[in-house]
Structure formats: C-alpha cells, structure tokens
Biotite code that builds the C-alpha atoms (Angstrom):
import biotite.structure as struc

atoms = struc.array([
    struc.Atom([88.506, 89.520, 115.412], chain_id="A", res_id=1, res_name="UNK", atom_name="CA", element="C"),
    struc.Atom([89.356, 86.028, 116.297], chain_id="A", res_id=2, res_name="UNK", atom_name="CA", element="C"),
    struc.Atom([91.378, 85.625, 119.511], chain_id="A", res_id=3, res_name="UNK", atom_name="CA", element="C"),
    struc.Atom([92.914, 82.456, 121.367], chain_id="A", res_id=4, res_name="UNK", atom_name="CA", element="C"),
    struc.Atom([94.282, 82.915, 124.742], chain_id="A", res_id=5, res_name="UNK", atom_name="CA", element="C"),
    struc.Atom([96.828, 79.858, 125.987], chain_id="A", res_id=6, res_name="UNK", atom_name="CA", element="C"),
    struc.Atom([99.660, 79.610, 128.696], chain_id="A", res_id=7, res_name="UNK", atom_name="CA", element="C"),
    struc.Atom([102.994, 79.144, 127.432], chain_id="A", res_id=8, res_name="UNK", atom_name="CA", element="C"),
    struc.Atom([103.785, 75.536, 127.643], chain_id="A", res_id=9, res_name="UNK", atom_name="CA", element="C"),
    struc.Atom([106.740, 74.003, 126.262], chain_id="A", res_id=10, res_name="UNK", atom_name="CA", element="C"),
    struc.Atom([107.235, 72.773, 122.960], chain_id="A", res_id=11, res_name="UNK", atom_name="CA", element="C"),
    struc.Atom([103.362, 72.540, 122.769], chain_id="A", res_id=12, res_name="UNK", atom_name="CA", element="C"),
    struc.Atom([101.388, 69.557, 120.966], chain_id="A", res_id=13, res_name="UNK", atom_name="CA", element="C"),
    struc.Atom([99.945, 69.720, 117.991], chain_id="A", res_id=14, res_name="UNK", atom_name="CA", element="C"),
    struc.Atom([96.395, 71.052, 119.002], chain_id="A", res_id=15, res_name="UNK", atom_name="CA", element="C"),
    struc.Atom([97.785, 74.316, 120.595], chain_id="A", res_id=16, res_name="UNK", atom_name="CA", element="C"),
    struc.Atom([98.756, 74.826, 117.266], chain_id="A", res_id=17, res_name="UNK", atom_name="CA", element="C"),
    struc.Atom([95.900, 74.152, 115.250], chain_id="A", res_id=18, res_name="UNK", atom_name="CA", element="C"),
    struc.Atom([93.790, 75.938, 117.520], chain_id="A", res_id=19, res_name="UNK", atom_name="CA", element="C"),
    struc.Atom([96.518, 79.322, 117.256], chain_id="A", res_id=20, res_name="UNK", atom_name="CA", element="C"),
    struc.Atom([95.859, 78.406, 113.219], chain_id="A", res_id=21, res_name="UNK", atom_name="CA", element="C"),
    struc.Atom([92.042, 79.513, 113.787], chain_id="A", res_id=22, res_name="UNK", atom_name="CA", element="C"),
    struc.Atom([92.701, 82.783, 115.216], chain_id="A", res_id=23, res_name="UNK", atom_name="CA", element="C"),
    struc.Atom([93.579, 86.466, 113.982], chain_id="A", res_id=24, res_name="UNK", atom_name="CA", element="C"),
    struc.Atom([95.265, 87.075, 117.156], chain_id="A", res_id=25, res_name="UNK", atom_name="CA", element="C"),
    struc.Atom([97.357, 84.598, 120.074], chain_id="A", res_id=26, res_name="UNK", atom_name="CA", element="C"),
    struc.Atom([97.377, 85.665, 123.389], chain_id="A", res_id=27, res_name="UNK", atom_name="CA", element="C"),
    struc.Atom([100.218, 84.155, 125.313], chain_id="A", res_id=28, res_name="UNK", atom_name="CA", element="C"),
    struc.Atom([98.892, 84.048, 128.954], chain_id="A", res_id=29, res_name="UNK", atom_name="CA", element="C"),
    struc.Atom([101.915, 84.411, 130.571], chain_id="A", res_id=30, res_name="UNK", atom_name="CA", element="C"),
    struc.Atom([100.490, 86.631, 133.673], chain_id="A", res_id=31, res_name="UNK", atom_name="CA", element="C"),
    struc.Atom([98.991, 83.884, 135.507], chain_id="A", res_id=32, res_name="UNK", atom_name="CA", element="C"),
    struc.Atom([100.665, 81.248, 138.571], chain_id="A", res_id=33, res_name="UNK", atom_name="CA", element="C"),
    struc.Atom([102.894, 78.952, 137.254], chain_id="A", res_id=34, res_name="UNK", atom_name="CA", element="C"),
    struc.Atom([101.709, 75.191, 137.749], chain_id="A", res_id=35, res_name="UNK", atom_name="CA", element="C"),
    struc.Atom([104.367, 72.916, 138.505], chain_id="A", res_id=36, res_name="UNK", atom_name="CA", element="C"),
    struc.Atom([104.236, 69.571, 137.014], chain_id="A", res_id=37, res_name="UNK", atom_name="CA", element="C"),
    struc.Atom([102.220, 71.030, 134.214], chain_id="A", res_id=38, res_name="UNK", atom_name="CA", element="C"),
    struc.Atom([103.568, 71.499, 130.250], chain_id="A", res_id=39, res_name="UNK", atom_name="CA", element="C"),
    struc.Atom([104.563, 74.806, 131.237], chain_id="A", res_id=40, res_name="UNK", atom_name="CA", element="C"),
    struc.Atom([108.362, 73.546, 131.989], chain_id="A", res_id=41, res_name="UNK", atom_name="CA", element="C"),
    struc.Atom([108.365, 70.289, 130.379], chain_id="A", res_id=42, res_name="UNK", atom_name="CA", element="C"),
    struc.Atom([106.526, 67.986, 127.334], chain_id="A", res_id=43, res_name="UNK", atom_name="CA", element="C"),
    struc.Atom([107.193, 64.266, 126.129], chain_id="A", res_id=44, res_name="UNK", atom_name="CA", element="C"),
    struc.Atom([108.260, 62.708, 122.844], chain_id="A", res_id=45, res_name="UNK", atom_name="CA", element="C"),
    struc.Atom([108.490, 58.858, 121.846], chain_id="A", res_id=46, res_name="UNK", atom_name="CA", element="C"),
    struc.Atom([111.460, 58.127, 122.013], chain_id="A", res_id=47, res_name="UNK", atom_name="CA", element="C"),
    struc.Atom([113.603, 55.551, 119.913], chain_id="A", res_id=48, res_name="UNK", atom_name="CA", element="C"),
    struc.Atom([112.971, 52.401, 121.760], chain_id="A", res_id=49, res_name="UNK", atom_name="CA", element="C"),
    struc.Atom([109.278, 53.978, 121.516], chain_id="A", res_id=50, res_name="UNK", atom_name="CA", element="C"),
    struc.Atom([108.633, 54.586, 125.260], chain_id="A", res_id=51, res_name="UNK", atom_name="CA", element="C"),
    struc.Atom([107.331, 57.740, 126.060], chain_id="A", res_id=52, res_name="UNK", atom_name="CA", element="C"),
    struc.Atom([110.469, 60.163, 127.209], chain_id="A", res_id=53, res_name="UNK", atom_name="CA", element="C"),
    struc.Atom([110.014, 63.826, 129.320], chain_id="A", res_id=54, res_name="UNK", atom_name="CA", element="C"),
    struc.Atom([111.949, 66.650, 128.644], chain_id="A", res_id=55, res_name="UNK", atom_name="CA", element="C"),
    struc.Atom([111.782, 68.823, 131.375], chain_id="A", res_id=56, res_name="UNK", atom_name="CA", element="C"),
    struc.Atom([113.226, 72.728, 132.128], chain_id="A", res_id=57, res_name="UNK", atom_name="CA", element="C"),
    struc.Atom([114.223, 72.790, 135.597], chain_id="A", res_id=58, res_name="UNK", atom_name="CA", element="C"),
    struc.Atom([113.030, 75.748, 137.102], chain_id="A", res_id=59, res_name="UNK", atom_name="CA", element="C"),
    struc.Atom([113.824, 77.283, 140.751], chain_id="A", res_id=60, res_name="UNK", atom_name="CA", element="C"),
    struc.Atom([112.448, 76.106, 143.738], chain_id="A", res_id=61, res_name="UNK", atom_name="CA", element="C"),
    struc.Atom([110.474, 79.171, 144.130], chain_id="A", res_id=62, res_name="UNK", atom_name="CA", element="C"),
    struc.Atom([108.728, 78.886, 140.882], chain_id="A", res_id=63, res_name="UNK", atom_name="CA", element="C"),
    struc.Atom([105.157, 78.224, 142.352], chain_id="A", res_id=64, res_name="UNK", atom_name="CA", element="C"),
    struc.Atom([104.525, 81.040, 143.806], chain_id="A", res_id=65, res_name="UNK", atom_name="CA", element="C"),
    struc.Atom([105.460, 83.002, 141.175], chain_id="A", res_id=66, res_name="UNK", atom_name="CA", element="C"),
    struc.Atom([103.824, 84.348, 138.075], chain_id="A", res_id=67, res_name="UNK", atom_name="CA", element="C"),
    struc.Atom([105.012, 82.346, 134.657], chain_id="A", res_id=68, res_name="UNK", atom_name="CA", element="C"),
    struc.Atom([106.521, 85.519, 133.289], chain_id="A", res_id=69, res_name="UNK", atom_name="CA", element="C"),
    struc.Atom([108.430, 85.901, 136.091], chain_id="A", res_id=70, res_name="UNK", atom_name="CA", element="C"),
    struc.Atom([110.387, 82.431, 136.636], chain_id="A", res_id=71, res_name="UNK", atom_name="CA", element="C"),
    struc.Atom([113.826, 81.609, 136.235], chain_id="A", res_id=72, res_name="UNK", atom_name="CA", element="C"),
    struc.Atom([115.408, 78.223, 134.678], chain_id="A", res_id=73, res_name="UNK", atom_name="CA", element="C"),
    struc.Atom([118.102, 76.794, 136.994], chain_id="A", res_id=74, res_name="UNK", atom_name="CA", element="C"),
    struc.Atom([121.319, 78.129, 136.214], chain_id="A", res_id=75, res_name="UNK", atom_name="CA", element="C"),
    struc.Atom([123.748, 75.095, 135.114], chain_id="A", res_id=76, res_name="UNK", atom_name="CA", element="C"),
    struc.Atom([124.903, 74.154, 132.040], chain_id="A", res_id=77, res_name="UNK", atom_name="CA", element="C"),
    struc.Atom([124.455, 70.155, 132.884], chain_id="A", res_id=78, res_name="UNK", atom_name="CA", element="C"),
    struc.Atom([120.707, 70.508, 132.049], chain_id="A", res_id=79, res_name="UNK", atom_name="CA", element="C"),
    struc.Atom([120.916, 72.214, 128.718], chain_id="A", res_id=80, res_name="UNK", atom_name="CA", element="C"),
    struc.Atom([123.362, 69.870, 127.944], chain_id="A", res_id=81, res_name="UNK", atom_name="CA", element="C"),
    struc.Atom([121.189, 67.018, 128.632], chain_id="A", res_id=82, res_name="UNK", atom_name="CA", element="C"),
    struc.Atom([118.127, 68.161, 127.029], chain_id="A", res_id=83, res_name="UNK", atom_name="CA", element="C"),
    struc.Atom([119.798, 69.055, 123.589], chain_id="A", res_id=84, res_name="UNK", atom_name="CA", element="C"),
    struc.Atom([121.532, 65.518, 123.661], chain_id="A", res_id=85, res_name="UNK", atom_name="CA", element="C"),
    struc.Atom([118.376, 63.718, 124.857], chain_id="A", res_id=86, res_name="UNK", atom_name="CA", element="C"),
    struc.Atom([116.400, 65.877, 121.746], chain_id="A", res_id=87, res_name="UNK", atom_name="CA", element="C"),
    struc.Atom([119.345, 65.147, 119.378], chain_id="A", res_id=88, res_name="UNK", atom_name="CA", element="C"),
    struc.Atom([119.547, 61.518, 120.070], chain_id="A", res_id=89, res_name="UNK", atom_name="CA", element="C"),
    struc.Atom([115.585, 60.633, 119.442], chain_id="A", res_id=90, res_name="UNK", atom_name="CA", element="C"),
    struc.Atom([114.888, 63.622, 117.375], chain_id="A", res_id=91, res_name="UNK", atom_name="CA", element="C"),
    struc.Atom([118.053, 64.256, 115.356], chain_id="A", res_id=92, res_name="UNK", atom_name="CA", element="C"),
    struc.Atom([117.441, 67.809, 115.843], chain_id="A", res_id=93, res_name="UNK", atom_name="CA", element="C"),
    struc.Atom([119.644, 70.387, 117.106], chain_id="A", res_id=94, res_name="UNK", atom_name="CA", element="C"),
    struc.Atom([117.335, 73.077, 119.243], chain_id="A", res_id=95, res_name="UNK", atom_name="CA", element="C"),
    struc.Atom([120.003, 74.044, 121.469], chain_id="A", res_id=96, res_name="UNK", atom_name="CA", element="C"),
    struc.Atom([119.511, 77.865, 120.881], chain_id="A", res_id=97, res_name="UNK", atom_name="CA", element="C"),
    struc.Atom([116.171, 77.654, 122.456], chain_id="A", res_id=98, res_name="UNK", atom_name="CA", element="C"),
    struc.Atom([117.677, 76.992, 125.896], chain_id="A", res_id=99, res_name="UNK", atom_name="CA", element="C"),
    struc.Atom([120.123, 79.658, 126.173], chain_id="A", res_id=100, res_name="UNK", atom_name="CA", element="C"),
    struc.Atom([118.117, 82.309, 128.190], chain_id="A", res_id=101, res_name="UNK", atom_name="CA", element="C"),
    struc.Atom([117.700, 82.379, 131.564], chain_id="A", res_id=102, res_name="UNK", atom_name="CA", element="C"),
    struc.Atom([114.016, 83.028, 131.663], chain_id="A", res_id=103, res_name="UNK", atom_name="CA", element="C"),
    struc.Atom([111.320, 79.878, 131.204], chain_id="A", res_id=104, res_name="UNK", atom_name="CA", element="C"),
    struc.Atom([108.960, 82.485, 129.605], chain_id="A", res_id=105, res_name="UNK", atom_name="CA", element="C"),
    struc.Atom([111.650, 83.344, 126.613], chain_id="A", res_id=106, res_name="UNK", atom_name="CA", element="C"),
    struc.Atom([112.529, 79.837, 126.520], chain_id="A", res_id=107, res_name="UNK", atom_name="CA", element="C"),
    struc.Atom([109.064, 78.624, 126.056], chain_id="A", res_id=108, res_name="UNK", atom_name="CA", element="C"),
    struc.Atom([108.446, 81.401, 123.262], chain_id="A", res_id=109, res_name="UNK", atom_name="CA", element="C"),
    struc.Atom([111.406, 80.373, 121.389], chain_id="A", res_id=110, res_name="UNK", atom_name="CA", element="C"),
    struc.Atom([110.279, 76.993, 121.614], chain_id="A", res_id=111, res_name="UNK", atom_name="CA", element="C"),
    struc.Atom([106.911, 78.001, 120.105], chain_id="A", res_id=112, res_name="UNK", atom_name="CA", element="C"),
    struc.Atom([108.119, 80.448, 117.361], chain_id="A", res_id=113, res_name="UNK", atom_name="CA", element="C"),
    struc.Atom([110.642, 77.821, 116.552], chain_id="A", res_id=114, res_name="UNK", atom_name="CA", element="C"),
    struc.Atom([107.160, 75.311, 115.836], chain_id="A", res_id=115, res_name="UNK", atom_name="CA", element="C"),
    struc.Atom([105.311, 77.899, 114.309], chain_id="A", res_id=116, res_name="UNK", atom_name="CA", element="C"),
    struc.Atom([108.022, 78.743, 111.870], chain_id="A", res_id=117, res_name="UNK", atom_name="CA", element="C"),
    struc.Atom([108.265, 74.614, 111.002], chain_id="A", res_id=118, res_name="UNK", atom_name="CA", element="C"),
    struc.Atom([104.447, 74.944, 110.374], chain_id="A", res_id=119, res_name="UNK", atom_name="CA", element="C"),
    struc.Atom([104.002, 78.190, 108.362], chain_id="A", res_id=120, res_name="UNK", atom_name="CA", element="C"),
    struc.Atom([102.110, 79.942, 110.895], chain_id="A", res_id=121, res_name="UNK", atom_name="CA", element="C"),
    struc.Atom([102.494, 83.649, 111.107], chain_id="A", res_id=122, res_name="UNK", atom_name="CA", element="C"),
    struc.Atom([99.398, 84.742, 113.313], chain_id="A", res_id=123, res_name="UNK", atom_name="CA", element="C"),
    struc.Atom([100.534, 87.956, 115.290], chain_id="A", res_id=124, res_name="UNK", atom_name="CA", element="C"),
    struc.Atom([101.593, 86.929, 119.576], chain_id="A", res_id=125, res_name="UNK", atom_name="CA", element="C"),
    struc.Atom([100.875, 89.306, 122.308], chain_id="A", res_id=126, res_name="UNK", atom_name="CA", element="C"),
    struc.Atom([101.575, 88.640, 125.939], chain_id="A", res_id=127, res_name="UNK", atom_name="CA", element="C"),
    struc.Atom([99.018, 89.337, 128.437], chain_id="A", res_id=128, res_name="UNK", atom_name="CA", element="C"),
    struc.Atom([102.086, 90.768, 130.455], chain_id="A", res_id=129, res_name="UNK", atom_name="CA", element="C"),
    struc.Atom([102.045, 93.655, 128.288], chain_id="A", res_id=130, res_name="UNK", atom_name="CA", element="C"),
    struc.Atom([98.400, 94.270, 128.909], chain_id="A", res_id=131, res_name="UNK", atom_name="CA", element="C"),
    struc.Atom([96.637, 96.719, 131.068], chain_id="A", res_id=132, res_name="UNK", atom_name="CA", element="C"),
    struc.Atom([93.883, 93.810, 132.426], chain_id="A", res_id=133, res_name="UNK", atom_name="CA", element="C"),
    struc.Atom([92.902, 92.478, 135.612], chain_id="A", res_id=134, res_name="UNK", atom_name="CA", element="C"),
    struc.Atom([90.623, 89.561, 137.419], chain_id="A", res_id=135, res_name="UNK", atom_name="CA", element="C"),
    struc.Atom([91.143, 85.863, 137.463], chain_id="A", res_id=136, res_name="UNK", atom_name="CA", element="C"),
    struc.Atom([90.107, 83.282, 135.374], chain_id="A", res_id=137, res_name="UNK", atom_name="CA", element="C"),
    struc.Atom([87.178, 83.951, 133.187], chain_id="A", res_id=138, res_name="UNK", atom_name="CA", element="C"),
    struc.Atom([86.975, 87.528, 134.315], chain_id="A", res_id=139, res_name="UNK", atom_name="CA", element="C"),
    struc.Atom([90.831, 87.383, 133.057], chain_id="A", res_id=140, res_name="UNK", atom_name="CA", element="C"),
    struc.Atom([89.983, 86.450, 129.974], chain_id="A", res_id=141, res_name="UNK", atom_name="CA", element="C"),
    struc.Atom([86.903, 88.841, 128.884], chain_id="A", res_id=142, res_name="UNK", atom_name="CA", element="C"),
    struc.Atom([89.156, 91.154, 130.303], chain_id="A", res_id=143, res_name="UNK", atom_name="CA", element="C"),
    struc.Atom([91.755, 90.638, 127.392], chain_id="A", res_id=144, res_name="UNK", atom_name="CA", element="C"),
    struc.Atom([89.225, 90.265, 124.941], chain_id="A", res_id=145, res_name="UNK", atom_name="CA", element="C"),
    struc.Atom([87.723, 93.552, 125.479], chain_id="A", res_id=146, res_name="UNK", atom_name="CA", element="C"),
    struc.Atom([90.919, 95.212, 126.070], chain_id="A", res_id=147, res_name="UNK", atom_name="CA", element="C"),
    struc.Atom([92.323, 93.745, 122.554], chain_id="A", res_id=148, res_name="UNK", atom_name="CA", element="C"),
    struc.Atom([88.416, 94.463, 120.451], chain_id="A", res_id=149, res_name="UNK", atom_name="CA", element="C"),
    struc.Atom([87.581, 90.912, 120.075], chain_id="A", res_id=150, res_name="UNK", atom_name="CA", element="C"),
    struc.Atom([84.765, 89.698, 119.387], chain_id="A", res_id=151, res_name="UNK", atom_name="CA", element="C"),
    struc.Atom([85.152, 86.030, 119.315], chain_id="A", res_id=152, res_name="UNK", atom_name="CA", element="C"),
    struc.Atom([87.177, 84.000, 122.216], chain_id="A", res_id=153, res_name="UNK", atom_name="CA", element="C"),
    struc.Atom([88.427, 80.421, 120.456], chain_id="A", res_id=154, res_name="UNK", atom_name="CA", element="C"),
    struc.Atom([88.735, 78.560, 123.768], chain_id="A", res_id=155, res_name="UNK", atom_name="CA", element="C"),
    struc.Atom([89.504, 75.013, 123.955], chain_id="A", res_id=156, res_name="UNK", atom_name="CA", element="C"),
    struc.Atom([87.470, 72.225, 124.955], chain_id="A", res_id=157, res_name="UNK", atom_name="CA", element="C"),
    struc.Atom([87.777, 72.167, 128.511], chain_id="A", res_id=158, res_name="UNK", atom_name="CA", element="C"),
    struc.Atom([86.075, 75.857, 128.859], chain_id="A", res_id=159, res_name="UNK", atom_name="CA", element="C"),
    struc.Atom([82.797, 74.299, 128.500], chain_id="A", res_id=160, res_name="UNK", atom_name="CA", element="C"),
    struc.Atom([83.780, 72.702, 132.119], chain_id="A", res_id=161, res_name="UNK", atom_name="CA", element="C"),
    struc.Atom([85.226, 76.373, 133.552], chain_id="A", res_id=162, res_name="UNK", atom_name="CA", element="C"),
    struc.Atom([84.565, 79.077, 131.447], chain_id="A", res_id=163, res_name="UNK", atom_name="CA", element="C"),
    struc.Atom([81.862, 82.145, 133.221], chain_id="A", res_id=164, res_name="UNK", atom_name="CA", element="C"),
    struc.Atom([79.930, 83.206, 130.439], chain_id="A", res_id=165, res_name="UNK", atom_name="CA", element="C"),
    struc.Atom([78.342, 86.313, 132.152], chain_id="A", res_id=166, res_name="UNK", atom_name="CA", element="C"),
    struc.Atom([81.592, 87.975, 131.500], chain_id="A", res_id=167, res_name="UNK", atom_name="CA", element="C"),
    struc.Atom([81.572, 87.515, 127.497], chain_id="A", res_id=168, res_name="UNK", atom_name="CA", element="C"),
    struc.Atom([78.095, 89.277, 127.173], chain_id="A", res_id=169, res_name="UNK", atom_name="CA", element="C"),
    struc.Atom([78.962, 90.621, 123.506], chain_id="A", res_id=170, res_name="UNK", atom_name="CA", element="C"),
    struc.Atom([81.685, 88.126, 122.764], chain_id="A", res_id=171, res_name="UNK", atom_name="CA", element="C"),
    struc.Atom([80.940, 85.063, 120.795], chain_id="A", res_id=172, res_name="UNK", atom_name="CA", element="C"),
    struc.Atom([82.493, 82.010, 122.292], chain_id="A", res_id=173, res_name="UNK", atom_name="CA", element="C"),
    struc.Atom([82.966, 78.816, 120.387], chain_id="A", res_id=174, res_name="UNK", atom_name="CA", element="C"),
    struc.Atom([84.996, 75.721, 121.774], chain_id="A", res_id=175, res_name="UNK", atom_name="CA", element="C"),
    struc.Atom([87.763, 74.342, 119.180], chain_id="A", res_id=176, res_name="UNK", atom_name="CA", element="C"),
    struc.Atom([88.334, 70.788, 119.526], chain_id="A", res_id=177, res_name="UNK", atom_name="CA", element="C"),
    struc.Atom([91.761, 69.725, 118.604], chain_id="A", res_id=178, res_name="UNK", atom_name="CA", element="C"),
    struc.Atom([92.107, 66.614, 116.095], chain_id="A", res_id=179, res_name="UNK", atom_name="CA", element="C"),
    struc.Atom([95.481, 65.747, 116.533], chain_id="A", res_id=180, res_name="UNK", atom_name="CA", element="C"),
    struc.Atom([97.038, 61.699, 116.681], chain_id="A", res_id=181, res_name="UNK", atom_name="CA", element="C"),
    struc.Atom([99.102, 61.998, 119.855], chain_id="A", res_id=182, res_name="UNK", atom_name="CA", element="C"),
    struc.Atom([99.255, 64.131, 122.755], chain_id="A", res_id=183, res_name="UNK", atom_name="CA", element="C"),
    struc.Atom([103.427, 64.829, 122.108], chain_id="A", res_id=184, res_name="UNK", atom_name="CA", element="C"),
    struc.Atom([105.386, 67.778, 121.894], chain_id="A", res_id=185, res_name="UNK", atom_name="CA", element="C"),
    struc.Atom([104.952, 69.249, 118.614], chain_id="A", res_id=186, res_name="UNK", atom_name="CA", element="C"),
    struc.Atom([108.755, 68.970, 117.816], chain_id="A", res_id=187, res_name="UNK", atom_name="CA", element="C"),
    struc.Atom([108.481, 65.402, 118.177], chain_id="A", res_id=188, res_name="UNK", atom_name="CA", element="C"),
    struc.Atom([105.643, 65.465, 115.167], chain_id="A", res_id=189, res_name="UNK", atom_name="CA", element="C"),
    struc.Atom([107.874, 68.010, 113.590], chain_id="A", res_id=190, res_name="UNK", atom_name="CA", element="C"),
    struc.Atom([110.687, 66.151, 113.124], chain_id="A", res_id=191, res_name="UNK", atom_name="CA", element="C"),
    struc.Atom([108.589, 62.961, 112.360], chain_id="A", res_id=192, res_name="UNK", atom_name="CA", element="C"),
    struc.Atom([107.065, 65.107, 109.116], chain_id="A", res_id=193, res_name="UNK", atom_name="CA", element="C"),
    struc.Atom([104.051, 65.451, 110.360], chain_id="A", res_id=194, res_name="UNK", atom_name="CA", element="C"),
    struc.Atom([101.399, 68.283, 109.344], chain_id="A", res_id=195, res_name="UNK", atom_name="CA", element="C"),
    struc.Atom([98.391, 70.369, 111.412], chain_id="A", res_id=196, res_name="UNK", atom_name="CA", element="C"),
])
C-alpha cells in the first residue's frame, strides 16, 4: 500500500494534490508543532491586478507552541468576512462555509476536501491524531507507516534533504516530484479551470 504523509496546509497547491493522487492512502499530519508563517494558516492567489495576494487564517497568539490539531482561529467575524470577500472578489467563488469552525485543523480539511472534490479525488484521509504512534520526524513517519501496513512512503522532494532512512528498513521510499505551473493555492487554479 501506497501512503503519503503531509501537514494540513491551507487551500494547498497543486502538487500536494498530485502527489495525494499517487497514493492508496493520505495521512494528514496534523500531530506535529504548528509553524507560524508557514501554509498551515494561510496560501496566496494572483489576484486581479495580477499581484500575488495572501489569504491568511488568523490564529491565537498561542498557536506556536501548540500542536496543529490543537489550534484555534481567532474568534471574530471581521476576518471571515474579509477572506470570503477578498476570495469572492479575485476568485468569484463563494467558500465561505469553509471558515465557519472554530478549529484551523477542520478549517484546513474543509478546505482540502472542498479541492479534492473539484478534482475527482477520492483517496481515503486519516489523521495521524487518531493514531497510536510516537517519535519525531522520520522516526514519526516509519512510525505511521508501520502502524497503517505500508509498504511504500511517497514523500516529496525535500525528504531526500531530511528523511532517516534507517527507520524505513522494509519500506520502499520513492520521492514524487510535483509538476505543477505555479506555486498558488489550489483554489486559485481551481477556479482558473485548471487540471492536476
């Protein structure tokens, strides 16, 4: 069994996508620090004057310390508000359902099943929440693998710079390298037609 292990960013590009395409099975490492700054709370889009535009979550202040699956959105309405105009505006899409919960983790999924329901992809999530696995890093990552019976970890193409392989002894590796036309948010190339 294929399996492909990736944080939950939001509104992904197009190669977290094509690289979830290849695999039987999607991890969704949501049990890991969250990294501010990162795609894990925001993601860009060209926007229609065709500058590059963020759309960002804000998250509490607290949020780096804190495990991904465990951090909260800030609670006002004025952000959701601006988001779902800012996304209407450039994208003339309405995606304001995704922001309703509370919870950056169930936002972020929404955001991703919303993609992967655009693109026809129905390969089964977990969440390595809902795991019984431990270590860090690459030890966190055979551990899934063995927990789950896979034999083959899809990583992407920065493992080759990170990845331990003495804890895959039995596990077939292979790095996928994305092939995508521009690093934006998936729903930007959603709305703009295009395909993985």
């Amino acid at each position: 069994m294929k399996v492909a292990i990736h944080q939950p960013e939001h509104f992904p590009y197009m190669g977290f996508f094509q690289k979830m395409s290849e695999a039987d099975l999607f991890v969704i490492l949501d049990s890991v620090k969250f990294r501010k700054n990162y795609f894990q709370n925001r993601n860009k889009f060209l926007n229609n004057s065709g500058d590059d535009e963020w759309f960002t979550v804000p998250v509490e202040k607290s949020a780096s310390s804190k495990l991904i699956k465990d951090v909260a959105v800030v609670e006002s309405a004025n952000w959701r508000r601006k988001i779902n105009t800012k996304i209407r505006q450039n994208l003339k899409v309405d995606v304001s359902s995704i922001y309703e919960p509370g919870s950056l983790s169930e936002i972020n999924m929404r955001s991703i099943r919303w993609c992967m329901a655009k693109l026809n992809i129905s390969v089964p999530l977990i969440l390595s929440s809902n795991l019984q696995v431990s270590g860090q890093k690459s030890e966190l990552l055979a551990s899934i693998m063995k927990e789950l019976g896979g034999n083959h970890y899809i990583s992407g193409p920065s493992g080759k710079d990170y990845l331990d392989m003495s804890y895959f002894n039995g596990i077939e590796v292979s790095f996928f390298e994305p092939s995508v036309p521009n690093y934006y948010s998936m729903l930007y190339n959603i709305t703009k037609g295009a395909a993985l």
